[in-house]
C-alpha positions in Angstrom: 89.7 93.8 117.1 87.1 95.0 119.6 84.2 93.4 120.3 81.0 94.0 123.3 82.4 93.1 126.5 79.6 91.6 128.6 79.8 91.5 132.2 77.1 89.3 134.0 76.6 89.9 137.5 73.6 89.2 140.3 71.5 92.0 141.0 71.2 93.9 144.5 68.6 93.1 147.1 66.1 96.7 146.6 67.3 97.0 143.0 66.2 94.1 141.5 65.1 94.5 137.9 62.1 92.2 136.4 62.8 88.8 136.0 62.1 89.1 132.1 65.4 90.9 131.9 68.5 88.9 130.9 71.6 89.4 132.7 73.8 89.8 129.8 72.0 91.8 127.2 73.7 92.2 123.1 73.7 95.2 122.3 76.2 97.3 119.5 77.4 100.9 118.7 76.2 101.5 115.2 76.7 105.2 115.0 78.5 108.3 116.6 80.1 111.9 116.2 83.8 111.1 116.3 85.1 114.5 116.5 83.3 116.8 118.8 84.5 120.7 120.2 83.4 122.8 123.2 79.8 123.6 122.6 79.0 120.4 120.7 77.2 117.1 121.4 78.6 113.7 122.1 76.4 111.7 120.4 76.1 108.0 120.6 73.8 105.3 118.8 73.6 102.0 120.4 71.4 99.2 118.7 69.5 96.7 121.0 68.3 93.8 118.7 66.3 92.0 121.2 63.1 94.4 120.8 61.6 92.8 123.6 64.6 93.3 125.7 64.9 97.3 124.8 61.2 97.8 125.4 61.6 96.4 129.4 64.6 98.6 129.6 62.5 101.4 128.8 60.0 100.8 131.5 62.4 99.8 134.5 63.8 102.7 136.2 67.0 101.9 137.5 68.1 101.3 134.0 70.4 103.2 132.7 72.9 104.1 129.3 76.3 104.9 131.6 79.0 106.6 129.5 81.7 107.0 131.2 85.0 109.2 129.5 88.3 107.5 130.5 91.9 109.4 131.1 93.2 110.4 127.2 95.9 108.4 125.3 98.7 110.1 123.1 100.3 107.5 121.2 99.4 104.7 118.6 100.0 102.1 120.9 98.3 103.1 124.1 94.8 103.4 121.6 95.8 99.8 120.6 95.7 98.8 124.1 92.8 100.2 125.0 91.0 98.7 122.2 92.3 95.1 122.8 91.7 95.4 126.4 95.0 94.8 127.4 94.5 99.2 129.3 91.8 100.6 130.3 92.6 104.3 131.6 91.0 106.1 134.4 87.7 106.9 134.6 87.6 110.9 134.8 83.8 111.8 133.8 80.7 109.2 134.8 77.2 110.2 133.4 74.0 107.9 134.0 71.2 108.4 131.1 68.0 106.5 132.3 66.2 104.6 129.5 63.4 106.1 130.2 64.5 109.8 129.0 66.7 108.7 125.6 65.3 108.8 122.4 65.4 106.9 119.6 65.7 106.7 116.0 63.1 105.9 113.1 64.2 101.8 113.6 64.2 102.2 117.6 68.0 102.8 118.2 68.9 104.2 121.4 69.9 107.8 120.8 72.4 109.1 123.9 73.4 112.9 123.4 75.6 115.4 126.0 76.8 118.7 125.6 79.9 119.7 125.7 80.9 122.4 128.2 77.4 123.6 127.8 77.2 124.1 131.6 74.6 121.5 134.1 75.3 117.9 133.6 77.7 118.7 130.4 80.6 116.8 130.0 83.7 118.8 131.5 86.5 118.1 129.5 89.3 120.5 129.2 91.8 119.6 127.0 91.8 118.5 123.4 93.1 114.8 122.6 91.3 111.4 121.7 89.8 109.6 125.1 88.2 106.1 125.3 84.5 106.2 126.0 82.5 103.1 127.7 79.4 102.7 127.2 77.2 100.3 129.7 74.1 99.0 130.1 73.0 98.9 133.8 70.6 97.8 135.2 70.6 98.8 139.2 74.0 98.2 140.1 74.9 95.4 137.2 76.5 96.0 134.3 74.4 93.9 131.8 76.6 95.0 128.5 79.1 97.3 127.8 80.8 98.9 124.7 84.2 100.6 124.3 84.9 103.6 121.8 86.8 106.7 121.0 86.4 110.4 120.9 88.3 113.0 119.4 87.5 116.0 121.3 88.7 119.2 119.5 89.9 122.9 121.4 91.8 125.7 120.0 95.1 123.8 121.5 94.5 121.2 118.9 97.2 120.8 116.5 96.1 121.9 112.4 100.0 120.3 111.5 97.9 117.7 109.6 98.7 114.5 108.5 98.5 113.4 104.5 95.9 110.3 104.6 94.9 108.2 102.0 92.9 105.4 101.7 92.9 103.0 99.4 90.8 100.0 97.9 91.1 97.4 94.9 87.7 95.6 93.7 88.5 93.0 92.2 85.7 90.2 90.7 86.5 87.1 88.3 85.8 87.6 84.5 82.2 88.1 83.7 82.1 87.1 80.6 81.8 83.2 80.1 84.1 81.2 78.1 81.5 80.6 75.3 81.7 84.5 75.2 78.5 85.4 77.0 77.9 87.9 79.6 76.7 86.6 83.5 77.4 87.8 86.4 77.3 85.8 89.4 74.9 86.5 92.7 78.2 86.8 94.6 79.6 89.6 92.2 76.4 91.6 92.3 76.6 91.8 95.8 80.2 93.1 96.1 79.5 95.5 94.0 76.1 96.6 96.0 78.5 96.9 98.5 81.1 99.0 96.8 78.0 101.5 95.8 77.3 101.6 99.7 81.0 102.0 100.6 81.3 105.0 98.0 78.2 106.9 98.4 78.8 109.1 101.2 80.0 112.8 101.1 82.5 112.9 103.2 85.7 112.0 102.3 87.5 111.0 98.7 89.4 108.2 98.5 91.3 105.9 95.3 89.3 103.0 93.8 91.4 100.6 91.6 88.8 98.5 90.1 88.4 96.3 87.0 87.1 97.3 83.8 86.4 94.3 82.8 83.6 94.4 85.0 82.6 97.8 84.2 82.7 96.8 80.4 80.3 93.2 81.3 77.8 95.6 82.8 77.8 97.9 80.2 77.1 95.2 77.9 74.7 93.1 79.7 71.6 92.9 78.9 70.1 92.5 82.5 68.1 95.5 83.6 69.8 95.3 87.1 73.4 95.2 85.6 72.2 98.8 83.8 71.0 99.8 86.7 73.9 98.8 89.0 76.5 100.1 86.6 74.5 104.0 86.8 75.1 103.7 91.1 78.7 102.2 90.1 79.0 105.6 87.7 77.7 108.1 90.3 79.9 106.8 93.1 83.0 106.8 91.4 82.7 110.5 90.3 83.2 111.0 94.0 85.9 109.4 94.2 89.5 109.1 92.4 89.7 106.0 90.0 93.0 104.3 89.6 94.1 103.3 86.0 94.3 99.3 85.8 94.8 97.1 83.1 91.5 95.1 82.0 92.4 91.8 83.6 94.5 91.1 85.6 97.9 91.0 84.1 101.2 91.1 86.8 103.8 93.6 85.3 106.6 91.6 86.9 105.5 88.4 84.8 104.8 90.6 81.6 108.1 92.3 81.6 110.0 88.9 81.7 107.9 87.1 79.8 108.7 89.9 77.2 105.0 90.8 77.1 105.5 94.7 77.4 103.5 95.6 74.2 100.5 93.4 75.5 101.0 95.0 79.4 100.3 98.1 77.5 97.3 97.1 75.3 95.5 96.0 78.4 96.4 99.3 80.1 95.2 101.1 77.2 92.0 99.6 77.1 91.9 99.8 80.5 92.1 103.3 80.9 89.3 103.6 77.9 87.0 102.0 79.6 87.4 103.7 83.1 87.3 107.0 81.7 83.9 106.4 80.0 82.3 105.1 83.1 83.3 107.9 85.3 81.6 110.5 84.9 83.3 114.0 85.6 85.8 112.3 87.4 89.4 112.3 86.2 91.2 108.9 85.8 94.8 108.7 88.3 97.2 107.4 85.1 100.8 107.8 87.7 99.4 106.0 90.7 99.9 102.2 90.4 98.2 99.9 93.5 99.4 96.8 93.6 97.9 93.6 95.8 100.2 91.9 94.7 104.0 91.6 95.1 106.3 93.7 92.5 109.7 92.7 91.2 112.1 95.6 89.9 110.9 94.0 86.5 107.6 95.1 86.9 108.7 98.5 88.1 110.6 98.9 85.2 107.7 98.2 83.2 105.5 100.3 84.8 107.5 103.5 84.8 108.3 103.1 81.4 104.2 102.7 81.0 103.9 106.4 82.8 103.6 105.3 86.6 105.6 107.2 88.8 103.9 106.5 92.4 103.7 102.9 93.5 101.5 101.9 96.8 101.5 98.5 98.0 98.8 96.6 100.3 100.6 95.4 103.2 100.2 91.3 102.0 101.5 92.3 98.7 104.7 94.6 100.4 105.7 91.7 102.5 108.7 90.9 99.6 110.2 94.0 101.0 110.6 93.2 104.4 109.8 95.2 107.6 110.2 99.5 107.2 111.4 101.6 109.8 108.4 104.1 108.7 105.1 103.5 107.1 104.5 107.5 106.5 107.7 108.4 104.7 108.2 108.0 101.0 110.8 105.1 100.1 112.2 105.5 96.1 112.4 101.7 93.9 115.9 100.7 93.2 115.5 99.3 90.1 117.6 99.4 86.8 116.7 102.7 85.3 116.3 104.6 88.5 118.6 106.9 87.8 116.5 108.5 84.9 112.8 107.4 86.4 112.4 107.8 89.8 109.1 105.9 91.2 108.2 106.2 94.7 107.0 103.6 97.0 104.5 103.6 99.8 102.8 100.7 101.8 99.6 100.4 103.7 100.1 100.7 107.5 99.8 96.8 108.4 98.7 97.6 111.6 96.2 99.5 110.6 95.5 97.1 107.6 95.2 94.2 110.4 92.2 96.1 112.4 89.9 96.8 108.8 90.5 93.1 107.7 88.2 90.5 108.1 84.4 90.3 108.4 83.2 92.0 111.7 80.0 92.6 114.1 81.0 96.1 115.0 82.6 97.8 112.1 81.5 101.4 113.9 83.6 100.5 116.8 86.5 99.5 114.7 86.2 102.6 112.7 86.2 104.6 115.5 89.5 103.1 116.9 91.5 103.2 113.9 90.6 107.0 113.6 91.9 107.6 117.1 95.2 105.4 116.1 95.4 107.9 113.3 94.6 111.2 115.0 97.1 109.6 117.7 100.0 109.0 115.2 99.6 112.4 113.8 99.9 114.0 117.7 103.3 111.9 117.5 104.8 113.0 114.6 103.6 116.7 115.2 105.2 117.2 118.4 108.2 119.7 118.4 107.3 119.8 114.4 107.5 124.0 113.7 107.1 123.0 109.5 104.2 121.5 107.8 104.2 117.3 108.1 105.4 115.8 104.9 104.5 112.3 106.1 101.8 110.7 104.1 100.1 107.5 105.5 98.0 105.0 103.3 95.2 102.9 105.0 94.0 100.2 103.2 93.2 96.6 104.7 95.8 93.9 104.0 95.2 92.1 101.0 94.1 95.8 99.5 90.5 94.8 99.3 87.6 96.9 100.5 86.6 96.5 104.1 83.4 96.8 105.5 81.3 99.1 103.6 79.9 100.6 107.4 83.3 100.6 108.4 84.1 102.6 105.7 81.7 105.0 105.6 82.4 105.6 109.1 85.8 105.9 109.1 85.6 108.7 106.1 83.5 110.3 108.0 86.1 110.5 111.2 88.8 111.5 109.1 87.5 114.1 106.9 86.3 115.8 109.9 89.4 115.4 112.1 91.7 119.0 111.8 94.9 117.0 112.3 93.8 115.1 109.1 93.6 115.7 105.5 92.3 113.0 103.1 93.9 113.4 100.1 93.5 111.0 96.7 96.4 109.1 96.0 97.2 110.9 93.2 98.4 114.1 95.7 101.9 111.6 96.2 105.1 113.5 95.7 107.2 112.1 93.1 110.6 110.7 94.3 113.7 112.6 94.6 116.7 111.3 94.6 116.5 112.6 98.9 113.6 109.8 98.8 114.6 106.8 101.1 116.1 104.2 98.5 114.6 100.3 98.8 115.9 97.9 96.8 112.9 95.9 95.1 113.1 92.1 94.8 113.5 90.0 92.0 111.3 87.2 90.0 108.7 86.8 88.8 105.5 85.6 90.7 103.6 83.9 88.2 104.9 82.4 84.8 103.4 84.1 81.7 106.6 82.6 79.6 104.4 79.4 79.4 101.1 80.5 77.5 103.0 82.9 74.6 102.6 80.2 72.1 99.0 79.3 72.5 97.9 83.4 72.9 100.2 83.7 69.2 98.1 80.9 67.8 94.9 83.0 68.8 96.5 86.5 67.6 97.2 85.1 64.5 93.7 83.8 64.3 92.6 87.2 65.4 94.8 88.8 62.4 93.4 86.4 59.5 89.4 86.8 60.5 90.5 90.4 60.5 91.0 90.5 56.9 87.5 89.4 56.1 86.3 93.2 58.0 85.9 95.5 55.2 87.0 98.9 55.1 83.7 100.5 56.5 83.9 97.8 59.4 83.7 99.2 63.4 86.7 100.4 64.7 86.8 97.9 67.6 85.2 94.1 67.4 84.6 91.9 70.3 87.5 89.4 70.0 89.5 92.4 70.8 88.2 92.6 74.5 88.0 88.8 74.5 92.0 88.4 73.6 92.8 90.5 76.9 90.6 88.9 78.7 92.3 85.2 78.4 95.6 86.9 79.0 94.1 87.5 82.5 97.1 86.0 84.9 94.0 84.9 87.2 93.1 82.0 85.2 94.2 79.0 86.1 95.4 76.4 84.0 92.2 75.0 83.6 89.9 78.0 83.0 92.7 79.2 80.6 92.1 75.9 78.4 88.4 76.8 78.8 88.5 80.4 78.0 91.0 79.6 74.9 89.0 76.9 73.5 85.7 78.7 73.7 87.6 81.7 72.2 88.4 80.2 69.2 85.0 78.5 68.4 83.4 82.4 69.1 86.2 82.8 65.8 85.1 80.2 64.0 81.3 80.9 64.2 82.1 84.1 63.5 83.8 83.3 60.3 81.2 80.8 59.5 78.8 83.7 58.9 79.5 83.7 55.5 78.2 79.6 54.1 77.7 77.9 50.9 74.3 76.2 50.6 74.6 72.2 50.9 73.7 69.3 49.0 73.1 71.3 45.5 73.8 69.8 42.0 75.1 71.8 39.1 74.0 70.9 35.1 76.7 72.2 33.2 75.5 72.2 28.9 78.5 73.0 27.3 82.2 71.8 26.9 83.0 75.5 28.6 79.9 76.7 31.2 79.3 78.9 34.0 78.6 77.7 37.4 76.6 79.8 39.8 77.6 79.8 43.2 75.4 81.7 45.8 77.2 83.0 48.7 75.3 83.6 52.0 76.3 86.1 55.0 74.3 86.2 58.3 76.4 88.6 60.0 75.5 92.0 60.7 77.9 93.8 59.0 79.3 92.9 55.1 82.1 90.3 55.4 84.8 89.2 52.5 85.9 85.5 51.9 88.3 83.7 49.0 86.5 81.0 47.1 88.2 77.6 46.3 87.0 75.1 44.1 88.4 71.5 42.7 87.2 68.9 40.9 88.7 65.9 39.1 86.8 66.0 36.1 86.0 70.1 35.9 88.8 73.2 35.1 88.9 76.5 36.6 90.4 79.0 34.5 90.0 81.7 36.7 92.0 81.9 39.8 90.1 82.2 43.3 88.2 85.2 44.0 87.9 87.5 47.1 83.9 88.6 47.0 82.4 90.4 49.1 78.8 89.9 50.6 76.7 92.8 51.9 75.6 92.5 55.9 72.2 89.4 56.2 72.0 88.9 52.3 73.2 86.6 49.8 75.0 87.1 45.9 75.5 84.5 43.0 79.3 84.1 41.9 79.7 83.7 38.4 82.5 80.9 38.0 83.4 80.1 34.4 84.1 76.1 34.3 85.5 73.7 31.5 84.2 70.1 31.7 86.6 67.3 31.0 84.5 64.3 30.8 81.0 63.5 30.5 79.4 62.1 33.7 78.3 63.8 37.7 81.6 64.1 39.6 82.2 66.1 43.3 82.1 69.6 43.6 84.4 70.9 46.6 83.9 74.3 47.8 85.8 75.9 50.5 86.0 79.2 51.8 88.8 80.7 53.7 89.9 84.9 54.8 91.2 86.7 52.3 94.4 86.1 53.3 94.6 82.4 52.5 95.3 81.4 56.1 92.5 80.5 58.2 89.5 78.6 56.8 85.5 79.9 56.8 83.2 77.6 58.1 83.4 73.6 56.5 84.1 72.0 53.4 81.4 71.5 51.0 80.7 68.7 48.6 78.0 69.3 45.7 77.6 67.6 43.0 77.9 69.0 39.1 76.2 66.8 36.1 78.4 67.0 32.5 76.7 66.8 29.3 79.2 68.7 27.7 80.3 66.4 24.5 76.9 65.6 23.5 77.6 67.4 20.1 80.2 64.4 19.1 77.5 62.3 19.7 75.4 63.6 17.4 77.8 64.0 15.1 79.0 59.9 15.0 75.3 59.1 14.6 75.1 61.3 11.4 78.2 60.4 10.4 76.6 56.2 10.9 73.2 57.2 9.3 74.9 58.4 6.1 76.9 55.7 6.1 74.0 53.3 5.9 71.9 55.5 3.5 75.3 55.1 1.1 75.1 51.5 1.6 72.1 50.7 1.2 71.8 53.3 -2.0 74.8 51.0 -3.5 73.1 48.0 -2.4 70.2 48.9 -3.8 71.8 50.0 -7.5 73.5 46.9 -7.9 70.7 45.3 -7.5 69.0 47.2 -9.8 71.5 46.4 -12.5 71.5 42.9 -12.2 68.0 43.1 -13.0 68.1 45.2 -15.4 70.6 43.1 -17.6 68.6 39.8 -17.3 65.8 41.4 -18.8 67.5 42.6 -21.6 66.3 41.6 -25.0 69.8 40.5 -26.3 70.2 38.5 -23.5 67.1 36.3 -24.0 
């Protein structure tokens, strides 16, 4: 880690400077021309924030920018000690700039230029190789700040052996998309990926991106005008760049492959790898180059090389399983169970290197510019006496595999793409293993348990299977729940989120099934022994949906069994049901819908009512039946009564 080293100190008697002057003054490198050849400039950019502070310097004349180029260094650990302060080399060149002549940049930067070898006050160096710079703030004799940094200063004797470099970078955000199945991304994920964009967008240098599609996917679906807008500088960047394939959430291929999740380790890569593709413009997807933050079992290497990976980098934090190697630019083969017919090479971040870009940082330039010189340094080291071209491929990444600084990074693409002993190459330009490649035994477990969720994720695929059925054959090739099944699968839930995301899951399903209702609190007058029943059937989904109708009753018959119907996308139909009434009377109606395949139930049970007047005819018919009966009895009635009459006023009878 570097930071400005401020010396305070009294000034001389004579060379006093005015008292508004502070005696230690902040100042920081924020730009510079890291490689620079005979003819060229040196070219420094030093930031004063103190405004007040930089205008006085302008105006006092005895103060002065003093660069000053120290003796070179030829290994990785003398630029290390340099940069710690632990060395500081001879000083072999010494040039004042006066305030008062530097220029400055459209925000008021200090601009301090020299030519190289150009003849006058040039700097005079003679030999190529990478030399610490200081830079100092002085004002008479006092050293009021002072900045340490690195040069790579190029001549025909410089050595174009180059050394393989990639660098390397995971973004990596929690789930966008909220447990009740909404799309929101947070302040803090917007920001990360402003600073991806800004990490990305220079010209200088490619490097490998693994990054989520999950993320990519809640942008494209968002419908925030700044998520649009964010996702088309996400697009344009990454076309720069090669993109690493990556399942949709995280899922560990160690866990999968024990937990006997293989076919689901591939759905998530396949969707994965959809998504990716489609949000990167020209650019081609890396399927063979897995990057793993996290630690890897020769389970998950077995899964992986069976999914198509045959190159396997590791971040230094997620490498430590595999112990200390002798060599961070060599390529190392996994020792796993099917090596013998799948060879998968292994390479790790440099954690040395990895240490320096970790961490948050006021000098990111400075940092950049030493970690290029540590990498120029180690390629001078492994070129020496080296007649054939250097197989040795190093990875740079920081050590949890995350990306640094996006100033940092942009410098440090820009020192390395310029360098001639360095060639920045994607990840994807790893040679596959032989069986010559270094052989390292991978570790074994499995880092997080998977085993323990299999039943609950079953309960929801089934669920996902049975709403299926209610999709007609016309019905989009991909539906949400699809995305939303990987996405609780993510191994970065925690127990808690997992209930969360499962619970809100399966009430998405059920709403979603409850598209298709029965209207409520209806009463049915059935006229006849045997009747139709009209049922209306209501769908307020987008798209036309089928469901299986069930009724009962106590008192009513169904003669027909239950139906599948379908109903067209926001509209509603009558079913026809034919009925047989059993009793006279208004008895319960229950209606309840399910899929079509009888297993999962659409939206609630529903209780009408249905009014019988279906034997009214025998009714009828026992009044007629009484009425006749009375007519005949009172006809009889009435003859008899007749006759006795009759005979009592018969003559004979007087």
């Amino acid at each position: 880690m570097i930071s400005t080293i401020v010396f305070p100190a009294p000034a001389q008697a004579g060379l006093a400077s005015p008292q508004t002057l502070p005696s230690a003054i902040e100042a920081r490198l924020i730009g510079q021309n890291f490689n620079v050849s005979i003819g060229k400039q040196f070219r420094f950019v030093v930031s004063i924030p103190n405004k007040a502070t930089l205008s006085e310097l302008r105006t006092t004349q005895n103060a002065v920018l003093r660069v000053e180029f120290h003796a070179a260094v030829a290994t990785r650990d003398a630029v290390r000690d340099v940069a710690s302060g632990n060395n500081t080399p001879s000083v072999i060149e010494t040039h004042d700039l006066p305030f008062t002549n530097l220029g400055t940049n459209e925000t008021g930067d200090v601009i301090a230029l020299l030519s190289s070898n150009a003849g006058g006050s040039s700097v005079r160096l003679r030999k190529s190789g990478v030399y610490p710079v200081s830079l100092s703030i002085r004002v008479g004799e006092r050293d009021a700040s002072r900045l340490l940094t690195f040069v790579n200063f190029i001549t025909v004797q410089t050595s174009r052996n180059s050394l393989s470099v990639s660098l390397v970078g995971e973004v990596s955000l929690p789930p966008s998309q909220t447990p009740a199945g909404e799309t929101s991304l947070i302040d803090s994920a917007r920001t990360t990926l402003n600073n991806v964009v800004s990490s990305l967008n220079g010209n200088s240098g490619v490097m490998s991106v693994r990054m989520l599609p999950e993320t990519l996917n809640s942008l494209a679906v968002s419908s925030n005008p700044q998520d649009a807008e964010l996702l088309g500088q996400l697009q344009t960047v990454l076309a720069k760049h090669q993109v690493l394939a990556s399942t949709f959430v995280p899922f560990d291929p160690s866990s999968a492959e024990i937990a006997k999740l293989g076919v689901e380790f591939d759905n998530q890569l396949s969707r994965g790898v959809e998504i990716l593709d489609s949000r990167n413009g020209d650019a081609a997807i890396n399927p063979r180059t897995w990057f793993s933050t996290r630690p890897l079992s020769s389970d998950g290497v077995a899964l992986l090389a069976r999914a198509g990976f045959t190159n396997l980098v590791f971040s230094p934090q997620a490498a430590q399983s595999l112990g200390a190697l002798d060599s961070y630019t060599k390529q190392y083969r996994a020792m796993y169970a099917d090596d013998s017919t799948k060879k998968v090479s292994i390479a790790v971040a440099d954690p040395r290197l990895a240490a320096s870009l970790s961490g948050t940082t006021r000098n990111p330039v400075q940092i950049s510019m030493a970690v290029a010189a540590e990498i120029i340094a180690q390629q001078g080291e492994l070129a020496i006496g080296q007649r054939k071209p250097l197989d040795h491929h190093l990875i740079v990444s920081t050590t949890d595999g995350s990306l640094p600084n996006p100033v940092l990074m942009n410098s440090l693409l820009v020192a390395l793409s310029n360098a001639p002993q360095i060639t920045l190459r994607p990840l994807g330009s790893i040679r596959r293993a032989t069986e010559a490649s270094t052989p390292l035994t991978m570790p074994s477990g499995a880092p997080i348990d998977l085993q323990a969720r299999r039943p609950q994720l079953q309960s929801v695929v089934d669920e996902i299977v049975s709403t299926t059925s209610m999709l007609t054959a016309g019905a989009s090739s991909r539906m949400w729940w699809e995305d939303s099944l990987l996405l609780i699968q993510s191994d970065a839930l925690n127990n808690d989120r997992f209930d969360q995301y499962l619970k809100g899951f399966k009430a998405q399903l059920r709403a979603f099934r409850a598209s298709v209702s029965v209207p409520e609190s209806l009463t049915f007058t059935l006229g006849g022994k045997t009747s139709d029943l009209r049922l209306q059937l209501r769908n307020s989904a987008n798209m036309p949906l089928s469901v299986l109708v069930t009724l009962s009753s106590a008192k009513l018959t169904f003669p027909q069994k239950p139906q599948v119907v379908t109903v067209d996308a926001n509209s509603a139909i009558d079913l026809i049901v034919p009925v047989i009434a059993r009793a006279n009377g208004t008895f319960p109606l229950e209606v309840v819908l399910y899929t079509p395949d009888g297993t999962a139930q659409v939206g609630k049970r529903i209780r009408l009512s249905a009014r019988v007047s279906a034997l009214a005819g025998l009714g009828q018919l026992a009044t007629g039946v009484a009425l006749l009966l009375l007519a005949s009895w009172w006809f009889t009635h009435w003859r008899k009564q007749h006759r006795v009459k009759a005979v009592e006023n018969h003559p004979a009878v007087r």
